[in-house]
PDB file of N, CA, C and O in Angstrom:
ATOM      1  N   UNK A   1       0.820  -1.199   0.000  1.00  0.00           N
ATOM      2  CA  UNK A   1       0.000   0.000   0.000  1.00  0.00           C
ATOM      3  C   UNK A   1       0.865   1.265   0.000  1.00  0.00           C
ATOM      4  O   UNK A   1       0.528   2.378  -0.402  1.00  0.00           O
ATOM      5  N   UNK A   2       1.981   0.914   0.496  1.00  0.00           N
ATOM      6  CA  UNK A   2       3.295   2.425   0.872  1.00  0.00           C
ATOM      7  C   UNK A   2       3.307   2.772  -0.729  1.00  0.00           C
ATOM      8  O   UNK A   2       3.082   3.845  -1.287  1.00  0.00           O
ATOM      9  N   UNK A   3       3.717   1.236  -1.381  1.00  0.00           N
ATOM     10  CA  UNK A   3       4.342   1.520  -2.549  1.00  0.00           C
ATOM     11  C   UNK A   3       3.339   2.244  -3.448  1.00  0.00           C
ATOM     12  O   UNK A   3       3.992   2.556  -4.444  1.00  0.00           O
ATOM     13  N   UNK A   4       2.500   2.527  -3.549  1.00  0.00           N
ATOM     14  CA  UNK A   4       1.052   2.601  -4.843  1.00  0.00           C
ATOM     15  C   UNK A   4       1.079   4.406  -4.002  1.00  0.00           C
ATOM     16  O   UNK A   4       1.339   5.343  -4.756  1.00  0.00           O
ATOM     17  N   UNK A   5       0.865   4.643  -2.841  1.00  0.00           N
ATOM     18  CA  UNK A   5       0.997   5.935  -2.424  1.00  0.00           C
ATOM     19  C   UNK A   5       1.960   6.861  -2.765  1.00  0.00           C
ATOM     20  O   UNK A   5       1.604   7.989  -3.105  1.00  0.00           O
ATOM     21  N   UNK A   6       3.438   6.476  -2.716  1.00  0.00           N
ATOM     22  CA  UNK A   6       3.891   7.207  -3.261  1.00  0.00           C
ATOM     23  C   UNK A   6       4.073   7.327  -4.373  1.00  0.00           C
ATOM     24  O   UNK A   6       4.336   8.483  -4.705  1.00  0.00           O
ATOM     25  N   UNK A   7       4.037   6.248  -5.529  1.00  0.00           N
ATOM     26  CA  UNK A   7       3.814   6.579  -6.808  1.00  0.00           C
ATOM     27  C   UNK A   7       2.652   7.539  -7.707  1.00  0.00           C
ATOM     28  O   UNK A   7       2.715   7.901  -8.882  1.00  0.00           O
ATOM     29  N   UNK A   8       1.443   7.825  -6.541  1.00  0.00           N
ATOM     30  CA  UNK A   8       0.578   8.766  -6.846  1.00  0.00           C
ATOM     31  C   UNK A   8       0.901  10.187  -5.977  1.00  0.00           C
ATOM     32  O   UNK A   8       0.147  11.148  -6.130  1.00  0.00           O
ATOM     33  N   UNK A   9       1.859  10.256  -5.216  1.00  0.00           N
ATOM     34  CA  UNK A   9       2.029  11.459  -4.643  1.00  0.00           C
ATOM     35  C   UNK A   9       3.582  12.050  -5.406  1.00  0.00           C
ATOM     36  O   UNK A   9       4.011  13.197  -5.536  1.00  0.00           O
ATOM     37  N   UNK A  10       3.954  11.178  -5.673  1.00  0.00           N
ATOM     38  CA  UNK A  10       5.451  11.858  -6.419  1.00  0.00           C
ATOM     39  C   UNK A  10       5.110  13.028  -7.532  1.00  0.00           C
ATOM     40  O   UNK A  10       5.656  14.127  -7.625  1.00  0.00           O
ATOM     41  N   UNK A  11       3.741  12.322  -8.592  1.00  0.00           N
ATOM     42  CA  UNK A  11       4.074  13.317  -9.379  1.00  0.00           C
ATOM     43  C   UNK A  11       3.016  14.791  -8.945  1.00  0.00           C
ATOM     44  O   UNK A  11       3.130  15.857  -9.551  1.00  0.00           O
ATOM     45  N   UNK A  12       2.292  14.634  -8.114  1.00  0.00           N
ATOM     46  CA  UNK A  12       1.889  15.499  -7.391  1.00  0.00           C
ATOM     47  C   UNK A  12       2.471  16.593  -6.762  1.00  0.00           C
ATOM     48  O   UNK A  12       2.125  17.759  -6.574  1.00  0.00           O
ATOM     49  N   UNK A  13       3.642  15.783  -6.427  1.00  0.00           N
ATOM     50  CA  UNK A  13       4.337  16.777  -5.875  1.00  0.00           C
ATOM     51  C   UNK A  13       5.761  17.243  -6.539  1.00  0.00           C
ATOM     52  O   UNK A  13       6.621  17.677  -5.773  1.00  0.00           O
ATOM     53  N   UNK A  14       6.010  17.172  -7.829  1.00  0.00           N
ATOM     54  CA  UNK A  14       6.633  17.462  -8.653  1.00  0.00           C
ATOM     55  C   UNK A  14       5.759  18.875  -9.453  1.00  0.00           C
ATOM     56  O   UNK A  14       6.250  19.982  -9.676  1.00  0.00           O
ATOM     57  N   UNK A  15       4.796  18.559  -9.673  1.00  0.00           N
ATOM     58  CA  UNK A  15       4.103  19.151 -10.315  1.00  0.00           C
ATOM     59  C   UNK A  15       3.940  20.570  -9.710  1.00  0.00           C
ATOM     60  O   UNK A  15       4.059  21.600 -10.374  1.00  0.00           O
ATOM     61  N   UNK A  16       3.633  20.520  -8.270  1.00  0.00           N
ATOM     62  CA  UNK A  16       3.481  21.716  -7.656  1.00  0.00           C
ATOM     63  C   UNK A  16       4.627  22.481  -7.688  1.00  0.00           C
ATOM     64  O   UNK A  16       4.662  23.675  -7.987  1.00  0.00           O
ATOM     65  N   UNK A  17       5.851  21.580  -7.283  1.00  0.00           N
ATOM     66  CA  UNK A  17       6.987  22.757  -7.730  1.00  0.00           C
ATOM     67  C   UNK A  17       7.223  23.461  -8.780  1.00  0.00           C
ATOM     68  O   UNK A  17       7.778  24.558  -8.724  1.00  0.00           O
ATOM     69  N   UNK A  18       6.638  22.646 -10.371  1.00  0.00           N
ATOM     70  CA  UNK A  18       6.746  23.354 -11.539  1.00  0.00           C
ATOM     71  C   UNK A  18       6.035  24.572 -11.383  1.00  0.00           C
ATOM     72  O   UNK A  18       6.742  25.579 -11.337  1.00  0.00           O
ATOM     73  N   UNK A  19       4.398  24.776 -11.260  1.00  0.00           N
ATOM     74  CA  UNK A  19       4.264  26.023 -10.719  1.00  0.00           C
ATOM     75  C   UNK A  19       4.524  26.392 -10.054  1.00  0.00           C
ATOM     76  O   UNK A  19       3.860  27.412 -10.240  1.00  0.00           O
ATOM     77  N   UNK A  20       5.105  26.617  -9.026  1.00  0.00           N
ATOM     78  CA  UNK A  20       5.642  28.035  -8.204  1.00  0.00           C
ATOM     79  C   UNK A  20       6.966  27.814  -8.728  1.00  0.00           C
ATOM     80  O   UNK A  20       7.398  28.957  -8.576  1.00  0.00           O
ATOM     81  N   UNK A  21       7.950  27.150  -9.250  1.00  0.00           N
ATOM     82  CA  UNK A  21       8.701  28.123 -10.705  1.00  0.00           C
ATOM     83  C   UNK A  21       8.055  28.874 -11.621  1.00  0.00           C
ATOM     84  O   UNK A  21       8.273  30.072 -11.802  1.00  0.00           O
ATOM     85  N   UNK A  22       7.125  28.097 -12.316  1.00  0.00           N
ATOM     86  CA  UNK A  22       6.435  29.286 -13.120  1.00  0.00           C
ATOM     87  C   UNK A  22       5.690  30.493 -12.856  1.00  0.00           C
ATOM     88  O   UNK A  22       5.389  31.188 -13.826  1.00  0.00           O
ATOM     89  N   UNK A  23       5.311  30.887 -11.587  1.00  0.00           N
ATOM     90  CA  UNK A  23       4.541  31.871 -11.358  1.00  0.00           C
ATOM     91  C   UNK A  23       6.010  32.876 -10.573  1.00  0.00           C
ATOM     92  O   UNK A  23       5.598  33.969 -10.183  1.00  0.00           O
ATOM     93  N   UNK A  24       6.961  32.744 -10.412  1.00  0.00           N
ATOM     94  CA  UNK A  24       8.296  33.414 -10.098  1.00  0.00           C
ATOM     95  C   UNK A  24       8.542  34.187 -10.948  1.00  0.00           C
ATOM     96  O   UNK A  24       8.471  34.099 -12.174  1.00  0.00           O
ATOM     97  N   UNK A  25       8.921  35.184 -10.115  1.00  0.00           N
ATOM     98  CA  UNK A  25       9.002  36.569 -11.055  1.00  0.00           C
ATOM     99  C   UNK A  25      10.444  36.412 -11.825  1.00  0.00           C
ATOM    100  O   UNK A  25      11.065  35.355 -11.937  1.00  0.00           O
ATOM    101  N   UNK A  26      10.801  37.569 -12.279  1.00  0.00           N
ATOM    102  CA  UNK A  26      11.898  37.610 -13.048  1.00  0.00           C
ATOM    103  C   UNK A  26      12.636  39.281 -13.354  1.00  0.00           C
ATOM    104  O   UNK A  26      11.955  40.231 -13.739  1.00  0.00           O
ATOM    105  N   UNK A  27      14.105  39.357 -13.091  1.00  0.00           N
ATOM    106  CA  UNK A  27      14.367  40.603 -13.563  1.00  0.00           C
ATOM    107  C   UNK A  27      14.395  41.392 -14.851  1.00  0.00           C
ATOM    108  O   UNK A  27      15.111  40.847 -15.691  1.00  0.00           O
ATOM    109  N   UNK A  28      13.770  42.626 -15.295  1.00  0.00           N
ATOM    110  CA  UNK A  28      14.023  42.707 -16.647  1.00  0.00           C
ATOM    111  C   UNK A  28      14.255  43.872 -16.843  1.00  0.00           C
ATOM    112  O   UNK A  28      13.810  44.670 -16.018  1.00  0.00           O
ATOM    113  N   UNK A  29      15.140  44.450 -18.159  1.00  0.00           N
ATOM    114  CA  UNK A  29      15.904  45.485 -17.780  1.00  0.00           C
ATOM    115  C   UNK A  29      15.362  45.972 -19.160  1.00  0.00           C
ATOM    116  O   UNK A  29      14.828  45.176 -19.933  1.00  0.00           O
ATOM    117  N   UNK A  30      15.553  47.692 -19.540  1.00  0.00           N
ATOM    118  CA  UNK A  30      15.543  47.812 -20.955  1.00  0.00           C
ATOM    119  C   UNK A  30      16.353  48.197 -21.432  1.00  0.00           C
ATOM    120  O   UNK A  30      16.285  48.779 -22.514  1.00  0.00           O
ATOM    121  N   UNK A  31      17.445  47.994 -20.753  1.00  0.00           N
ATOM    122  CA  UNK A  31      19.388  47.535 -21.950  1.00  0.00           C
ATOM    123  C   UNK A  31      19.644  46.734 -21.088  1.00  0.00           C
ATOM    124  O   UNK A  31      19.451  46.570 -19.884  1.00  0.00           O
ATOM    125  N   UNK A  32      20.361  46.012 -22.340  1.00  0.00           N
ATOM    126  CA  UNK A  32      21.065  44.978 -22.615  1.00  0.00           C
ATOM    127  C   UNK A  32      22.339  45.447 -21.347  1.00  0.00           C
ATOM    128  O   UNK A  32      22.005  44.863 -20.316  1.00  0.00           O
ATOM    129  N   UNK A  33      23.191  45.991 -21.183  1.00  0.00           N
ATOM    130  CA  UNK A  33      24.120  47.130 -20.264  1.00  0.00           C
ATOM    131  C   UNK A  33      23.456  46.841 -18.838  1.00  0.00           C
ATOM    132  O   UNK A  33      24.115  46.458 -17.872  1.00  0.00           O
ATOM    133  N   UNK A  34      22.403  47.013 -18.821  1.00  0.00           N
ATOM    134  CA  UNK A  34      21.629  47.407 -17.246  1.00  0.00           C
ATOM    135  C   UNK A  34      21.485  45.549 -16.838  1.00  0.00           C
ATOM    136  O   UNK A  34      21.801  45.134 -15.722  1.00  0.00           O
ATOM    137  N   UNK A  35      21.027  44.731 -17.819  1.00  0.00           N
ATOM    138  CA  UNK A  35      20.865  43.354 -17.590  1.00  0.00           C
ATOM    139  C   UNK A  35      22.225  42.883 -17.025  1.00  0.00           C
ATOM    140  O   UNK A  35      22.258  42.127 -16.054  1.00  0.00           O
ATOM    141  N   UNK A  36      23.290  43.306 -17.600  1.00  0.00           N
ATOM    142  CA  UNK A  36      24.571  42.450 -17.510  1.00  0.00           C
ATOM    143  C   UNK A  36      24.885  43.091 -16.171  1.00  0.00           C
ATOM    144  O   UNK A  36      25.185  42.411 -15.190  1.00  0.00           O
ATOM    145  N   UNK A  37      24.789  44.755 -16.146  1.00  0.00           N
ATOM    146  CA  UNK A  37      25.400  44.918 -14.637  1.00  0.00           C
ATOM    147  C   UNK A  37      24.790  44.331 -13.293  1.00  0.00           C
ATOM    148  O   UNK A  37      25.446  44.110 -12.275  1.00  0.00           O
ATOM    149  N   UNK A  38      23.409  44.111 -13.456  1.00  0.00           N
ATOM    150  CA  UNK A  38      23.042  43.464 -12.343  1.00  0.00           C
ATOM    151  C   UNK A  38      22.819  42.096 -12.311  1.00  0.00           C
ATOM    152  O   UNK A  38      22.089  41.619 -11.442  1.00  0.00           O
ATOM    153  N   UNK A  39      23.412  41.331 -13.237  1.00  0.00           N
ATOM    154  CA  UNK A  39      24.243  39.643 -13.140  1.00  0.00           C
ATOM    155  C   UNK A  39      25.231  39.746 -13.028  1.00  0.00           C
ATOM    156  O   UNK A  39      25.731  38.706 -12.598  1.00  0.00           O
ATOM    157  N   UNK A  40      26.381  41.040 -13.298  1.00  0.00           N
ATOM    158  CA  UNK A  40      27.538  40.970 -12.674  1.00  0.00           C
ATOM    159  C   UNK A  40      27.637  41.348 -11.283  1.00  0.00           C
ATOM    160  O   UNK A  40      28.465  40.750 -10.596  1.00  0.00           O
ATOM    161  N   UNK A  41      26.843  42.345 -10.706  1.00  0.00           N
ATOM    162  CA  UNK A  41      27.013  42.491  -9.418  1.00  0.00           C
ATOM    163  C   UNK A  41      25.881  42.160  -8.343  1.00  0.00           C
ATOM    164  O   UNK A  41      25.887  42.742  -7.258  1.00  0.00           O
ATOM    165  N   UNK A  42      25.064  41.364  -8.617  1.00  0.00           N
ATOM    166  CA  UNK A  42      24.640  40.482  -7.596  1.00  0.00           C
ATOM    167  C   UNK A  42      24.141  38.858  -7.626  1.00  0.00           C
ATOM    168  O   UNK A  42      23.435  38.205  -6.858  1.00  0.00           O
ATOM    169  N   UNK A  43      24.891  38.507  -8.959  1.00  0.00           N
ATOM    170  CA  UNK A  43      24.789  37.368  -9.508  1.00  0.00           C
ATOM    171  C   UNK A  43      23.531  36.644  -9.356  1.00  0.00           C
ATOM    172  O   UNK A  43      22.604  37.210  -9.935  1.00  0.00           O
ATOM    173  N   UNK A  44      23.163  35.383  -8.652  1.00  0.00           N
ATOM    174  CA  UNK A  44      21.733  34.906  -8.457  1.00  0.00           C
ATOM    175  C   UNK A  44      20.801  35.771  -7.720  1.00  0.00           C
ATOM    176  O   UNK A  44      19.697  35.766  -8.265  1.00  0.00           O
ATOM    177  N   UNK A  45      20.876  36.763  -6.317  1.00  0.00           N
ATOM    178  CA  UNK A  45      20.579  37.410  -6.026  1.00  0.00           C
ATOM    179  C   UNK A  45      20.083  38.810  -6.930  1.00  0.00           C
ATOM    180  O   UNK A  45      20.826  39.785  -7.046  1.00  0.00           O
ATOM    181  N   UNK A  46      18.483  38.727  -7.646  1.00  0.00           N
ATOM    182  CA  UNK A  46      18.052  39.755  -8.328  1.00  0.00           C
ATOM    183  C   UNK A  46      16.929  40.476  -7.592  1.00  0.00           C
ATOM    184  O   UNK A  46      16.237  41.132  -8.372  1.00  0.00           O
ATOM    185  N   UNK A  47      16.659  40.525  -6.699  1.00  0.00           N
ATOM    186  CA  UNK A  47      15.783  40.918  -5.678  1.00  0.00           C
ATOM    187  C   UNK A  47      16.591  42.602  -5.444  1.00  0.00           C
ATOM    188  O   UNK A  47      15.914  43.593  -5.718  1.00  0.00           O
ATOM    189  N   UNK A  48      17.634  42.729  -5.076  1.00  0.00           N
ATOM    190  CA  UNK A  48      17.967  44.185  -5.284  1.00  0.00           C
ATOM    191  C   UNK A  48      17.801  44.699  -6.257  1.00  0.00           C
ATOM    192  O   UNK A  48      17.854  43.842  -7.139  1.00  0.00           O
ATOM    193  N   UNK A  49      17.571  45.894  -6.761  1.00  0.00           N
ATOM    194  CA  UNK A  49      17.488  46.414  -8.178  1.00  0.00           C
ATOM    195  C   UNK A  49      18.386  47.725  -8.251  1.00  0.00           C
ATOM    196  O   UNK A  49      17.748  48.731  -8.561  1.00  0.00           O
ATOM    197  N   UNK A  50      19.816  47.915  -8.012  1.00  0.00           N
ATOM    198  CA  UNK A  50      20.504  48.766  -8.176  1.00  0.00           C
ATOM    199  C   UNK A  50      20.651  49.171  -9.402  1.00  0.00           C
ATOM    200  O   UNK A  50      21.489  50.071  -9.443  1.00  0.00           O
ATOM    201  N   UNK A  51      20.089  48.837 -10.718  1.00  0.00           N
ATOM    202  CA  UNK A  51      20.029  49.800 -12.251  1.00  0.00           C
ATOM    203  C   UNK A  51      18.764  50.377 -12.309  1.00  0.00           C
ATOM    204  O   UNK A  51      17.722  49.778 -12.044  1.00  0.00           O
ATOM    205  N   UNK A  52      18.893  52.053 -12.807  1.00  0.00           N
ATOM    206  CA  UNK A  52      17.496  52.572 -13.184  1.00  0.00           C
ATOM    207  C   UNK A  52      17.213  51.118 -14.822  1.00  0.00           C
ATOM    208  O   UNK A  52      18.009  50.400 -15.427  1.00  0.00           O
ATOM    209  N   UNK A  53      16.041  51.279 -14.902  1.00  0.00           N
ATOM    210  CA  UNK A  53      15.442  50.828 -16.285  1.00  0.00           C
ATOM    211  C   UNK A  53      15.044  49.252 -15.866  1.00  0.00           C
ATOM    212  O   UNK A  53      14.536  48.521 -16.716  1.00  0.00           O
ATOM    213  N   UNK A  54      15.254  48.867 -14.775  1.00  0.00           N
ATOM    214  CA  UNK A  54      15.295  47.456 -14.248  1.00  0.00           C
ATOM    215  C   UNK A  54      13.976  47.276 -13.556  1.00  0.00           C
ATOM    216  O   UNK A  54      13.479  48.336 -13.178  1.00  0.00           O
ATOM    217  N   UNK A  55      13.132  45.936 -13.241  1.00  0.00           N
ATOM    218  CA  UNK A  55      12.301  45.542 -12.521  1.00  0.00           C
ATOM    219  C   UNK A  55      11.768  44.016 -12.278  1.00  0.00           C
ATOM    220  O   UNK A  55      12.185  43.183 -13.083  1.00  0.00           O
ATOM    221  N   UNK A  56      11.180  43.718 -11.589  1.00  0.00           N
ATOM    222  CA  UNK A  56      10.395  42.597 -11.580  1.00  0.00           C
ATOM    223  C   UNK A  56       9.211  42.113 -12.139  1.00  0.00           C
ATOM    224  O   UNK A  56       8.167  42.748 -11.993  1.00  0.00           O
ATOM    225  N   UNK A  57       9.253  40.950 -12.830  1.00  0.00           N
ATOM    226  CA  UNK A  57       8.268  40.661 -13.984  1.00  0.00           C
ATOM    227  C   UNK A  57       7.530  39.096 -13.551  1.00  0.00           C
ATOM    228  O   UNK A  57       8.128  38.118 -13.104  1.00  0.00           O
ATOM    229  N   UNK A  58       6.048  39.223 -13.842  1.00  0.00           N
ATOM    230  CA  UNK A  58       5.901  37.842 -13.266  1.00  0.00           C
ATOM    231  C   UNK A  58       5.873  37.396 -14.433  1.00  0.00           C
ATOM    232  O   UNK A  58       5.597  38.068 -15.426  1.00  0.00           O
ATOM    233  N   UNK A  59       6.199  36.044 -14.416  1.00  0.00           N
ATOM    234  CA  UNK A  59       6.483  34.731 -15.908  1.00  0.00           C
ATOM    235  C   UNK A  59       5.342  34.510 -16.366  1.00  0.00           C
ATOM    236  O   UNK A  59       5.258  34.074 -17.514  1.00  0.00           O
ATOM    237  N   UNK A  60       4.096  34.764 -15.553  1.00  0.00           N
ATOM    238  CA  UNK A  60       3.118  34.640 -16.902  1.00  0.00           C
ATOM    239  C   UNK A  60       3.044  35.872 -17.885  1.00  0.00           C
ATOM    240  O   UNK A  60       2.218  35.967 -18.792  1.00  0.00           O
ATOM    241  N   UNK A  61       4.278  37.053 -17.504  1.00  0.00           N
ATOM    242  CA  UNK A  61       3.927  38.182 -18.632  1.00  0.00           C
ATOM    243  C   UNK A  61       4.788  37.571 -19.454  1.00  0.00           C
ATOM    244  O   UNK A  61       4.606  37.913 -20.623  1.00  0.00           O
ATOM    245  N   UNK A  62       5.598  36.851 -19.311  1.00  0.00           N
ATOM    246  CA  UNK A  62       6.552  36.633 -20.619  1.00  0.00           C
ATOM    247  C   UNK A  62       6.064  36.370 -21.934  1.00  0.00           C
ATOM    248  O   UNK A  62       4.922  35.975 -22.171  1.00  0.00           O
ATOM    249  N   UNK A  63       6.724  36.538 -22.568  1.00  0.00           N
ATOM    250  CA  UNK A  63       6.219  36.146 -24.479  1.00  0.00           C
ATOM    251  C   UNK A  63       7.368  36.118 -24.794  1.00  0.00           C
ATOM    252  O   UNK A  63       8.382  36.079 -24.097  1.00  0.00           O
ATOM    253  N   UNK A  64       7.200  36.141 -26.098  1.00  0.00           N
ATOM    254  CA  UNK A  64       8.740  35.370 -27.021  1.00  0.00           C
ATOM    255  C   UNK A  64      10.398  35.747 -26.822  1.00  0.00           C
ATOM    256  O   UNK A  64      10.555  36.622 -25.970  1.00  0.00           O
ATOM    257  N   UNK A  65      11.363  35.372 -27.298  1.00  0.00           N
ATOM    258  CA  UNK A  65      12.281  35.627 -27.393  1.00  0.00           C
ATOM    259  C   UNK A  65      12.475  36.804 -28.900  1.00  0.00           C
ATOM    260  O   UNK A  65      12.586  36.278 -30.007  1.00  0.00           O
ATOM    261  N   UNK A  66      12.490  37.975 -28.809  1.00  0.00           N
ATOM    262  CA  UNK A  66      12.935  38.540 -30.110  1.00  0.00           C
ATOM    263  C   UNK A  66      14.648  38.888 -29.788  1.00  0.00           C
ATOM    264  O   UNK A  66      15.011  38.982 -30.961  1.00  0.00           O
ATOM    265  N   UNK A  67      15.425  39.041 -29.285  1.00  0.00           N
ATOM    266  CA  UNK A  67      16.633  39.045 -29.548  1.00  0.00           C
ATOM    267  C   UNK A  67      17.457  37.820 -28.339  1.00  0.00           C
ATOM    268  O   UNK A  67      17.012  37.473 -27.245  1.00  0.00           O
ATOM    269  N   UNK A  68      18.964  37.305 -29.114  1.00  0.00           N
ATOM    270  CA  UNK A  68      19.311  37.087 -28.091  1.00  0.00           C
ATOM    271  C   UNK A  68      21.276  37.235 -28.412  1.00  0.00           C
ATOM    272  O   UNK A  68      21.749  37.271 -29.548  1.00  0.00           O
ATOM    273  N   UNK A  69      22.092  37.296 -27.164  1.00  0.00           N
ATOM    274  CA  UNK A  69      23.139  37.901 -26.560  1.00  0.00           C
ATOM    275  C   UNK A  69      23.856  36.544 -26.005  1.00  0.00           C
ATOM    276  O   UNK A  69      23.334  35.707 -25.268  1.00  0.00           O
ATOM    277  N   UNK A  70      25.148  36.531 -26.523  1.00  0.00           N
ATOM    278  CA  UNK A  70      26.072  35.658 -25.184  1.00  0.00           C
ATOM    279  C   UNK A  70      27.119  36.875 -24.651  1.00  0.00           C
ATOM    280  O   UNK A  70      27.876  37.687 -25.183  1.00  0.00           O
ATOM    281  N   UNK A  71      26.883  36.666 -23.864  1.00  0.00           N
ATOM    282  CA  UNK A  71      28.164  37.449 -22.849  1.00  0.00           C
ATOM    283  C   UNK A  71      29.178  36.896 -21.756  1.00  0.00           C
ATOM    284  O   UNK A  71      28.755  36.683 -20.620  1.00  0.00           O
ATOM    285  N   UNK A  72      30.479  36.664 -22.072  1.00  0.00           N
ATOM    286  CA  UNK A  72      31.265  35.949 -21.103  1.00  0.00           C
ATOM    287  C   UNK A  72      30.634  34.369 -20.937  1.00  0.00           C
ATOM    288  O   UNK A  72      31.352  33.595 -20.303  1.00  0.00           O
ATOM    289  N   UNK A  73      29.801  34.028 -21.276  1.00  0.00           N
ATOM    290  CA  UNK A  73      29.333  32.859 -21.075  1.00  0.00           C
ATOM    291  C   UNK A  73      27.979  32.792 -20.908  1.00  0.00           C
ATOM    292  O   UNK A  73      27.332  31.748 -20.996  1.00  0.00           O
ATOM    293  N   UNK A  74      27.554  33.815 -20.681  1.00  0.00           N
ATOM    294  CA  UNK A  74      25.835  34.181 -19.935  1.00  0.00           C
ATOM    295  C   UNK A  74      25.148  34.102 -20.949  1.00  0.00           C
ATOM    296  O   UNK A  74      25.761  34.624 -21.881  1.00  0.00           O
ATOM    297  N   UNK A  75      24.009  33.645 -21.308  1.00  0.00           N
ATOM    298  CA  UNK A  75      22.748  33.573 -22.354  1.00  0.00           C
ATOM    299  C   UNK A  75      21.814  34.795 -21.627  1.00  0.00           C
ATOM    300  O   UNK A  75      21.354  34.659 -20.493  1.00  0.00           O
ATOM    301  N   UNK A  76      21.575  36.206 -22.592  1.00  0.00           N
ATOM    302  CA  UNK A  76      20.890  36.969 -22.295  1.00  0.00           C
ATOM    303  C   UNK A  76      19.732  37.200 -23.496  1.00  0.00           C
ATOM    304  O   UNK A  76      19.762  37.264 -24.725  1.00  0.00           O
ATOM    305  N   UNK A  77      18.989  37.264 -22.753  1.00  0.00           N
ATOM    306  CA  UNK A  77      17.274  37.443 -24.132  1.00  0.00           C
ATOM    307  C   UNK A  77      16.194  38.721 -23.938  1.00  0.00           C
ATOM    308  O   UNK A  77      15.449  38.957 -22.987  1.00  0.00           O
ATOM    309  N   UNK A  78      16.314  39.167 -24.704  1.00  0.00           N
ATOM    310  CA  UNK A  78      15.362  40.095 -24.542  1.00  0.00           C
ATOM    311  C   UNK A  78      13.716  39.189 -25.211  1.00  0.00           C
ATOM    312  O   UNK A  78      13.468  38.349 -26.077  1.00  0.00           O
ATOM    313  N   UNK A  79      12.945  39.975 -24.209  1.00  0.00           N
ATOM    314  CA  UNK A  79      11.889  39.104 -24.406  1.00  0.00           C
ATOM    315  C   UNK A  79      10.236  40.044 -24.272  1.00  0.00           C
ATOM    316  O   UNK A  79      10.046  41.044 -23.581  1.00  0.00           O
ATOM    317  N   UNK A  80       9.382  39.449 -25.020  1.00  0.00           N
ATOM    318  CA  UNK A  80       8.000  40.463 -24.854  1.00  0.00           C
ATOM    319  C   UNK A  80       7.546  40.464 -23.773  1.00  0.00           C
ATOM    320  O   UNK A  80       7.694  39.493 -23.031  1.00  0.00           O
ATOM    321  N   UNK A  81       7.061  41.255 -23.511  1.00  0.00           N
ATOM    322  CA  UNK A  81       6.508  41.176 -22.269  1.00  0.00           C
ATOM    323  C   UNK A  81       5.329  42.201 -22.314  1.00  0.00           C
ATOM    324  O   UNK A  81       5.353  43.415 -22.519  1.00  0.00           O
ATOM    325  N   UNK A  82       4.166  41.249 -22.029  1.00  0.00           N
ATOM    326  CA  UNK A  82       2.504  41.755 -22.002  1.00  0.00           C
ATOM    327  C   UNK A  82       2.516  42.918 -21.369  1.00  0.00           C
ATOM    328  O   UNK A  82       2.957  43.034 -20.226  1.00  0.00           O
ATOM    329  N   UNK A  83       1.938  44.078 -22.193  1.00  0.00           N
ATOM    330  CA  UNK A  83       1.733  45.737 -22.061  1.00  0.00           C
ATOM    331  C   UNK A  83       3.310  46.806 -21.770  1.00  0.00           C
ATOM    332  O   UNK A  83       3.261  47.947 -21.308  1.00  0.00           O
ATOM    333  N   UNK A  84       4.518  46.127 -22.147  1.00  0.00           N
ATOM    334  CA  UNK A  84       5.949  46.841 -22.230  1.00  0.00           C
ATOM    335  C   UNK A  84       5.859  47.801 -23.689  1.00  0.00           C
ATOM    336  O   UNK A  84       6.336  48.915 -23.908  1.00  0.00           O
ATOM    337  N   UNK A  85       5.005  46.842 -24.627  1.00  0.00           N
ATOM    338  CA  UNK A  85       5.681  47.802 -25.998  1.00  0.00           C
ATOM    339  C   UNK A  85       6.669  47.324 -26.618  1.00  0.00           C
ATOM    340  O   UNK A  85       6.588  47.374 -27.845  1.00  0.00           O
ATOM    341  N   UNK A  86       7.707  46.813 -26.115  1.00  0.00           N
ATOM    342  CA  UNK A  86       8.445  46.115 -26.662  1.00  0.00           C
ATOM    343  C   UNK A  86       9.681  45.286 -25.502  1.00  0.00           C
ATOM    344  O   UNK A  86       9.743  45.481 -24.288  1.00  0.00           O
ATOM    345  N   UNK A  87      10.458  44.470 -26.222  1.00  0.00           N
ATOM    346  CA  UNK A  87      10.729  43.190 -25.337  1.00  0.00           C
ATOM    347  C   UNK A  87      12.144  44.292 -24.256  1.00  0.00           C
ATOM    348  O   UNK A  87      12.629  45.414 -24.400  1.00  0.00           O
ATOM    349  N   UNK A  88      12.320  43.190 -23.266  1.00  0.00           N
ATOM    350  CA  UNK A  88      13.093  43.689 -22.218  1.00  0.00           C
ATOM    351  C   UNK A  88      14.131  42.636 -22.193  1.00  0.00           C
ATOM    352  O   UNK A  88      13.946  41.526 -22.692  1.00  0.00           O
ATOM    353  N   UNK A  89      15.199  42.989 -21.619  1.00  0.00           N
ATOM    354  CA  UNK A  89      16.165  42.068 -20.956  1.00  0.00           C
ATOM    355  C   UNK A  89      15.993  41.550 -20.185  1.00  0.00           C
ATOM    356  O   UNK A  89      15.862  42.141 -19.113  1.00  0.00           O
ATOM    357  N   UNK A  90      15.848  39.610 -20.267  1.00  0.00           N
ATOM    358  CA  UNK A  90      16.188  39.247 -18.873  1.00  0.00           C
ATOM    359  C   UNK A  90      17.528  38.977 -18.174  1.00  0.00           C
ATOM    360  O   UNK A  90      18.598  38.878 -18.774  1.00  0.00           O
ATOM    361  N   UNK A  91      17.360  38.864 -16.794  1.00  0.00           N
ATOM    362  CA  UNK A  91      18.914  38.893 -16.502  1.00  0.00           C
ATOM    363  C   UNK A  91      18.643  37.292 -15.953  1.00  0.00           C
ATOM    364  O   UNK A  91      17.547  37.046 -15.449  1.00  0.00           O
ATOM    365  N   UNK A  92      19.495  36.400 -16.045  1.00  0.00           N
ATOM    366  CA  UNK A  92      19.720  35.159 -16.208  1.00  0.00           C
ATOM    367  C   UNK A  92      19.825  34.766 -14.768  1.00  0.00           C
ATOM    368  O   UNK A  92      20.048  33.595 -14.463  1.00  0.00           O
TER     369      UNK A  92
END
């Protein structure tokens, strides 16, 4: 009976973590410049927002990829984002 329980609670509870990744916000900048400085200076930590032009975006505004950037190694995308006008930087 253990065994049949957790095989119906595993993906249950996989699942829930996928959303609350997906409903996680995201930083987005409108240069490319402003994206990189605040992955260079607070690396995973994007919760500070030390660049003007920068903010927090929730992932269901996202839409497509129209440009994208390697930098030093970093994959940067500017991306649409519902009522911007046009796409923003995310910072990675």
């Amino acid at each position: 009976m253990a065994s049949r329980l957790a095989l119906v609670l595993a993906p249950v509870l996989f699942w829930s973590g996928n959303v609350q990744a997906q409903t996680a916000d995201v930083t987005a900048c409108d240069t490319l410049l402003a994206a990189r400085r605040i992955d260079a200076a607070v690396g995973s930590d994007h919760q500070n927002l030390p660049e003007s032009g920068c903010r927090r975006i929730a992932r269901r505004d996202i839409g497509t990829v129209e440009q994208r950037a390697m930098i030093g190694g970093a994959p940067y995308e500017c991306i649409t984002i519902a009522g911007a006008g046009r796409c923003l930087w995310i910072v990675p």
